[in-house]
N, C-alpha and C positions, 0 to 999 in steps of 0.2 A: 449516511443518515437514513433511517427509517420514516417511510409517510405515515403524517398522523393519522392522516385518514382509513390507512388501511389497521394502524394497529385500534382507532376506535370502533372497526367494521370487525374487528380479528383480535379479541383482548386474550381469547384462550388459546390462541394460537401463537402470540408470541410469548406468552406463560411459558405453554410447552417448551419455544424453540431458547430462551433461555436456560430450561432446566437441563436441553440437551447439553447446554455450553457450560456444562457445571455448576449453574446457580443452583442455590436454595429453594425448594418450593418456597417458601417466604418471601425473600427476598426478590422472586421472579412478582410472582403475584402484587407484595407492595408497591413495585416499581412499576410495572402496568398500572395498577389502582391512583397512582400519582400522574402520573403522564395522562389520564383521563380524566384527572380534575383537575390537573393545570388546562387541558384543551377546552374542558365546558367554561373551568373560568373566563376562560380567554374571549371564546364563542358569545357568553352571554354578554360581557363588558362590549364585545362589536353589534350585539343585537340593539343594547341600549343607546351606544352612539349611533347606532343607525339611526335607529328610532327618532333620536332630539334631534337630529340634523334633519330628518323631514318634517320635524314639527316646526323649526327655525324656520323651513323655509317658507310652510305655510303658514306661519305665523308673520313672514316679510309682506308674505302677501296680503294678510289681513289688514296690515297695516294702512298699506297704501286706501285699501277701501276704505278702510276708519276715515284715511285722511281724508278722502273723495264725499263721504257721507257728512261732513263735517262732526263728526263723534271723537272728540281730543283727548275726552277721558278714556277712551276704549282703547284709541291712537297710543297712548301713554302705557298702559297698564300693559298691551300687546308691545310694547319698545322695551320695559320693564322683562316680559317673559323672554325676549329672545338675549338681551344682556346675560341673563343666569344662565339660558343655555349655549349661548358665547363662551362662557367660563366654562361649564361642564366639561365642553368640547374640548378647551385649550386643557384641561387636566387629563380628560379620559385619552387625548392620544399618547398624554406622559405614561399615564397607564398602562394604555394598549401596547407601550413600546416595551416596558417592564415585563407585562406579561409574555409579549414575543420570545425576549432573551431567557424569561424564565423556561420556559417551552423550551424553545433550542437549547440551549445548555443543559438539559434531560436528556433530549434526541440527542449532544454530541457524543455523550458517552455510553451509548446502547450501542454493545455490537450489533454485525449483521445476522440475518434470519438464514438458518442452515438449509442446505436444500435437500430433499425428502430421503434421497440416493445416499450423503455421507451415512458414515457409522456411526452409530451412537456411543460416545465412550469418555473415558476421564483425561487419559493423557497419550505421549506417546505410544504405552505399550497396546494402546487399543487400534492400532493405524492398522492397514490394512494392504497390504502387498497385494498388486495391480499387476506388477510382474518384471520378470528378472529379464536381466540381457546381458549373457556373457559368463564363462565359467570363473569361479572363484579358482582360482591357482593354490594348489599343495605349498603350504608354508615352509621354508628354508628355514633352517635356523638361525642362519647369516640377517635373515631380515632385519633391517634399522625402520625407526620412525624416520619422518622428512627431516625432523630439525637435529637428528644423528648427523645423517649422511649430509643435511649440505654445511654444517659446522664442520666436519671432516675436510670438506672439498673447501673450506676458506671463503664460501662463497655466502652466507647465513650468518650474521652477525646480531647477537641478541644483545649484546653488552654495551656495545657502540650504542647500538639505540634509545637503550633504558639512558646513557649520559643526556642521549639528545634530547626525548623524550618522555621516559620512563616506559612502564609497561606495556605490555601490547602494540608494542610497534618491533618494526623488522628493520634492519638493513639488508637488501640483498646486491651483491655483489657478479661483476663477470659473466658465466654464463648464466644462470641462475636468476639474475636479471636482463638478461636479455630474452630468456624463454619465458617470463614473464609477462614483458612484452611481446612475443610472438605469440603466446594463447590468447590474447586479448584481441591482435591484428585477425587471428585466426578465426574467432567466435565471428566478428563483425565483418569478416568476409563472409562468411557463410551466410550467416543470417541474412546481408542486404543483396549480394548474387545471387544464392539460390532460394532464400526463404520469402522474399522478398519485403523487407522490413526497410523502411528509411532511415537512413542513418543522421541522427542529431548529434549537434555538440551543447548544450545546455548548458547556463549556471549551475555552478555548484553552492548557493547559496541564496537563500528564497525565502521570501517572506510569512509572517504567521500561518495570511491565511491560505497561502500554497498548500502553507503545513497540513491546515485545517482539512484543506478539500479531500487529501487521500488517507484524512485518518491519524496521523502522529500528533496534532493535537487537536483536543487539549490532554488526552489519556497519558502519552507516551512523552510527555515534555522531558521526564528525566534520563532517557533515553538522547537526548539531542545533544549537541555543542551548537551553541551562540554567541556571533559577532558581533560588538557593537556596529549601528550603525543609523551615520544623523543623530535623531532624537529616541530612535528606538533598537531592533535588532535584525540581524537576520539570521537563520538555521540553516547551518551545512548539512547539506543534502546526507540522510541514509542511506538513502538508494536513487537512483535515477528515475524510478518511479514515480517519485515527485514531481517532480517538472515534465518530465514526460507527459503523465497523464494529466495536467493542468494547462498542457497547450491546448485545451480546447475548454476549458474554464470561462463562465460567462460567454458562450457560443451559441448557434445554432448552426449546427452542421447540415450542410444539404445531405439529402438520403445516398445522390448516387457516390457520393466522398467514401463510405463507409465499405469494409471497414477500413480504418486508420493502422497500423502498424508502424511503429520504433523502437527503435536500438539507439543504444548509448553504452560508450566505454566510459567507466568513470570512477574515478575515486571515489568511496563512501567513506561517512564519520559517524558512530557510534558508538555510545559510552558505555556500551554492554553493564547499563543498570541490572543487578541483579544477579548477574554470572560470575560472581568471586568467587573464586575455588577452582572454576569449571576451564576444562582445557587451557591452562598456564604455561601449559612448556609448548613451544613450537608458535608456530605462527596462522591457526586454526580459528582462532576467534580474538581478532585485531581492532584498535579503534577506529585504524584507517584501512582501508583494504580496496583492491582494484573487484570493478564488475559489470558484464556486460547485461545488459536490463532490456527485456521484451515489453512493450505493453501494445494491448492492442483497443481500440475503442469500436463499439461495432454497436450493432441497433439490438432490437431484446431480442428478435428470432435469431440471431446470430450466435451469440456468446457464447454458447454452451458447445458447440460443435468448433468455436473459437479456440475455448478451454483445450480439447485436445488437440487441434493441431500445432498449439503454441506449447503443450508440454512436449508434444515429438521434435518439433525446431530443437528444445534446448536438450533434449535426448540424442540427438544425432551428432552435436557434439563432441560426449563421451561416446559413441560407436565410432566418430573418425578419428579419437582419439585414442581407440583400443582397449578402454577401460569400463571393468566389470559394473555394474550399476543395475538399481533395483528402483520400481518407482509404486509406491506407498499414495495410498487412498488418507488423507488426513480422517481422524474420528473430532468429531464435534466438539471436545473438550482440549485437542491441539491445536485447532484452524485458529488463523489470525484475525483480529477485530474486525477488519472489511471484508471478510471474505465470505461468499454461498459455500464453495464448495474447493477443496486445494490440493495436488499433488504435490509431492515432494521428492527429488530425484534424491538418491543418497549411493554416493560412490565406493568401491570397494578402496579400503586400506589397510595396504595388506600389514603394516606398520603395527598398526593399532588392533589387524583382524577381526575388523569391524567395518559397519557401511555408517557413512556419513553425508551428513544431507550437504549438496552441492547447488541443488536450484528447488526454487520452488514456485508453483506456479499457481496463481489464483485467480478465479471469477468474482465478480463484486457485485454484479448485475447492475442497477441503476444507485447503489449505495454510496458512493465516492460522486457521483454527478449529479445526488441531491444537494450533496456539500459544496460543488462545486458551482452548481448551477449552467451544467452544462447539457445542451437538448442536439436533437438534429429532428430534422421535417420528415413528418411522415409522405409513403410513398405517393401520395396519393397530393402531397404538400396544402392539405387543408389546415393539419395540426401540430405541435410539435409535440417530443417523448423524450422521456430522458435518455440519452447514450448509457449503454453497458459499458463496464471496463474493465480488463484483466491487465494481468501483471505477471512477470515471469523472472527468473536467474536464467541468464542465458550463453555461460554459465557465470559464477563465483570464479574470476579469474583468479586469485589466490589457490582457493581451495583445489581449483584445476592442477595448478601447480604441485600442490600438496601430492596429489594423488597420482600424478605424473612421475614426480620422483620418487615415490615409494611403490609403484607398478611396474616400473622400467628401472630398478634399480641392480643392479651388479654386485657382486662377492665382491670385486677387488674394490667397492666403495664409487664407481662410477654412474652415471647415468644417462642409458641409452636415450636415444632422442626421439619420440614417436613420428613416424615418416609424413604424417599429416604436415610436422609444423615443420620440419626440413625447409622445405622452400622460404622460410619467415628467418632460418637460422644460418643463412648462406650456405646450405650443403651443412652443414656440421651433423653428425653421427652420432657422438656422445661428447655429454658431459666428465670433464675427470681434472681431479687436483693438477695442479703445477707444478 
């Protein structure tokens, strides 16, 4: 969420940073012009209650003097003034609470302010390559997509699924599900050995305003699956990112804590609103799907020097996993709703001969800890400031998988086993039918 106080300090400045994110001049503008008259509203109804409630109280006091002076009728008519502004009071806080929600409920649905560095542009084709690692390999013509070759090997069952489930879900099978499981053991040894991230085990199922703090709602509601539960609901987790970054929601964090770093291996649910049509065959874009999730919380000087070493963590990776990858600068009209500023790793498949996004990694700055309400003390521990918070794929254990078996894949239909994750697969070498 956005301060109001800077966008009424800066009304042309978030015009602009709107129009970066493909609004309409119009629309950028109206939207500003609204949000500035909801804030004066609001500003002058707390001017005028200020105002009665110091007049009440000099008017309590008047009173007593009346009463001391023996003047009953002055006593009266002053008992009379602070009644009416008794009533005032009890209506303008109904007021004041009205105008609050109005307010907020404007700031929930204003993305973030881009930072000065992205590219300016419409959509993906505007993204901007940061740089590559790793040669693309001469295409065979033997080449399978992932979901060829492990329906060949018996181990990829799409059919099974759709009885259980219907679309967008997988069965996988054998080895295939156990290298599954080793890319996900593998990510979060890394990450908590060498990168040093903590490792959580989280609910996967969280309340609104969880939701609320990093952004999925109120925008992204039909994006979610929700549980009953009690009188109301809960939301299975997207991403690990959620809870993650809301362990420190309504906090103050001391300064020397920071910064914070987690990881989490976790199933995500999403109802990929809006992607029909889009990658249908294989198991590329799922309801459910495994992923290990970086976030890190750190103070304002920090984050940005945060930002890249949390996109090298989920880079390192695909380097021990031997797999081609390129990592793209998002342009302003891609970045997602909380984000300043975002990479995106995207993996080679040689399947599809093309690069596809595997992690992606975002700075938020204090946007998600406005929602949250979450601060840490400054150095100095006189004041407090909002926590920064970034978020990362580290990586898309699926999509790992995906790119694994169509990297390290073989003529006769098998698949080699990259030497990283050997030790997670008891010695096993390669994958191959029965």
């Amino acid at each position: 969420m956005l301060d109001i106080k800077w966008i009424r300090d800066n009304p042309k400045a978030l015009v602009e940073a709107l129009k970066k994110r493909s609004w309409s001049a119009q629309d950028a503008q109206s939207t500003v012009d609204d949000l500035i008259a909801r804030d004066e509203a609001r500003r002058e109804h707390l001017t005028e209650l200020q105002t009665r409630q110091e007049r009440r109280n000099a008017a309590s006091k008047e009173i007593g003097n009346a009463m001391r002076s023996g003047d009953a009728a002055l006593a009266e008519r002053l008992k009379a003034e602070v009644g009416e502004i008794k009533a005032f009071i009890q209506n303008g806080e109904a007021r004041e609470r009205e105008l609050d929600k109005a307010l907020n409920d404007a700031l929930a649905v204003l993305p973030n302010v881009p930072l000065d560095d992205v590219p300016v542009g419409k959509d993906e084709h505007d993204n901007v390559v940061k740089r590559i690692v790793g040669k693309v390999p001469t295409r065979p013509n033997w080449v399978k997509e992932h979901f060829e070759i492990g329906e060949a090997l018996g181990m990829m069952d799409f059919e099974r699924a759709a009885k259980l489930s219907g679309s967008r879900f997988t069965v996988l099978k054998s080895g295939l599900a156990r290298m599954e499981r080793a890319l996900g053991q593998f990510m979060l040894d890394l990450h908590t050995t060498e990168h040093g991230y903590e490792e959580i085990q989280p609910p996967l199922m969280v309340k609104a305003e969880v939701l609320f703090g990093t952004g999925q709602l109120p925008k992204f509601e039909e994006d979610l699956f929700f549980a009953p539960h009690g009188d109301g609901r809960l939301g299975l987790i997207p991403t690990a990112e959620v809870p993650l970054t809301n362990l420190v929601r309504e906090e103050i964090t001391a300064h020397e804590k920071l910064p914070l770093r987690y990881t989490a291996l976790t199933p995500c649910f999403r109802s990929e609103a809006g992607s029909a049509g889009r990658d249908t065959r294989g198991m590329l874009r799922q309801h459910q799907f495994y992923k290990v999730e970086l976030v890190s919380i750190t103070d304002q000087e920090s984050s940005l020097a945060e930002h890249e070493r949390m996109t090298e963590c989920a880079e390192e990776v695909l380097k021990r996993l031997g797999l081609p990858f390129r990592t793209m600068t998002l342009c302003t009209g891609d970045m997602g709703f909380g984000a300043r500023k975002t990479y995106d790793i995207e993996v080679w498949l040689p399947g599809q001969n093309a690069y596809r996004e595997i992690s992606s990694c975002s700075v938020c700055g204090d946007f998600q800890a406005r929602r949250m309400d979450a601060r840490y003390k400054d150095k100095d521990g006189k004041g407090n400031r909002f926590v920064h918070t970034l978020n990362g794929s580290g990586t898309a254990v699926g999509r790992a998988l995906i790119a694994v078996i169509e990297n390290y894949q073989n003529e006769d239909g098998s698949v080699t086993i990259p030497e990283a994750l050997r030790p997670y697969m008891g010695g096993l070498e390669k994958i191959e039918s029965k």
